[in-house]
C-alpha positions in Angstrom: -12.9 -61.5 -42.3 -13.7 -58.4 -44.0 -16.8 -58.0 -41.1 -14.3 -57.8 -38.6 -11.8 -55.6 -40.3 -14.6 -53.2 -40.7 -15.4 -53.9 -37.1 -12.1 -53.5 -35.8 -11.9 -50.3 -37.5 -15.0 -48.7 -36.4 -14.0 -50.1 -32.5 -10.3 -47.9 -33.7 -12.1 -44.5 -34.6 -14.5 -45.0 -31.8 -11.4 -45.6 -29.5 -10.1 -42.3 -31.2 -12.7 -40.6 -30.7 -13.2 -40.9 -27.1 -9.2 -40.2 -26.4 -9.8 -37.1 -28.0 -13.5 -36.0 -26.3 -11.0 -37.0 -22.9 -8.2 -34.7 -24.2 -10.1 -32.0 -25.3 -12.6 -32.2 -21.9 -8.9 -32.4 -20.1 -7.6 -29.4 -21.8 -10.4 -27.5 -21.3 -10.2 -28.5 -17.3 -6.7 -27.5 -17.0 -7.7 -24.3 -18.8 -10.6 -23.4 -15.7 -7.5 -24.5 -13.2 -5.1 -22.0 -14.6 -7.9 -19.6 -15.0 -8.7 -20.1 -11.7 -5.2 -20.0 -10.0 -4.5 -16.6 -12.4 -7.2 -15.3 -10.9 -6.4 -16.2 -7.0 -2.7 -14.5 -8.0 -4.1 -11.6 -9.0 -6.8 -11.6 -5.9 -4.0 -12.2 -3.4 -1.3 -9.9 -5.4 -3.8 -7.2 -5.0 -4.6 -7.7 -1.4 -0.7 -7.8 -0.9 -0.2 -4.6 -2.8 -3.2 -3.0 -0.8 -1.7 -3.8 2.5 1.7 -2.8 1.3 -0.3 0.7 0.6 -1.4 0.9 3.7 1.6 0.3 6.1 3.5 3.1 3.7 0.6 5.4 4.5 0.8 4.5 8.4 4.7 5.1 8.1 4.4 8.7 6.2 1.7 9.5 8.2 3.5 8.8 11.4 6.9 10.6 9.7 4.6 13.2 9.4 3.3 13.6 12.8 6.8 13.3 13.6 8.0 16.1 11.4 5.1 18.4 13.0 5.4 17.7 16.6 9.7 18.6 15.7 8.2 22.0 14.2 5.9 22.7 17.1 8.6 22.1 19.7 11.1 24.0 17.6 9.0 26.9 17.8 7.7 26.8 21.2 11.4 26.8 22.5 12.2 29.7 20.2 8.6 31.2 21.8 10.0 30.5 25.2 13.7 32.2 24.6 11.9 35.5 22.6 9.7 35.9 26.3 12.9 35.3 28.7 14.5 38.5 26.4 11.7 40.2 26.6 11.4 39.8 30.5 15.0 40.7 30.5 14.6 43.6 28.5 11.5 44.6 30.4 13.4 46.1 33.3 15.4 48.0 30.7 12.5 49.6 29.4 10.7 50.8 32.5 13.7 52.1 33.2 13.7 54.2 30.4 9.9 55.6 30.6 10.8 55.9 34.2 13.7 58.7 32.8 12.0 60.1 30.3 8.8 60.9 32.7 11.2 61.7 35.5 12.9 64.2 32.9 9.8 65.7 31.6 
């Protein structure tokens, strides 16, 4: 009787022993699984970020060219209305050398 108590016992801590090698080897496995889907967050959080860089760059870039082609037509209309004064003035002026030559 004692044999198999001592038996029984030894089959217990064996038992034991291999529940907690499984729950340790389990532990460490669901460790490398939230390691591993950490790491795939951070991969496609970065990614997302990156792309989110580069569609505010396209927008402020296009805002830009947008801003610049506004100045350049701004300023080629105020071109345009500084010649028509001139080339209204323009008669004006020969005009004037024409009476002050005349006069001379």
């Amino acid at each position: 009787m004692a044999t198999q108590a001592i038996q029984t016992v030894a089959e217990l801590e064996l038992t034991v022993k291999r529940q907690k090698e499984a729950a340790i080897a389990e532990q460490k496995q669901r460790i490398l699984d939230a390691q591993r889907s950490a790491r795939q967050q951070l991969d496609s959080s970065r990614q997302e970020a990156e792309q989110q860089v580069r569609q505010m760059m396209t927008d402020a870039e296009q805002q830009a060219a947008s801003c610049t082609q506004e100045v350049l037509d701004s300023a080629q209309q105020e071109c345009e209305e500084m010649k028509r004064a001139a080339r209204e003035k323009l008669g004006q002026a020969v005009d004037f050398l024409m009476e002050k030559v005349v006069s001379i």
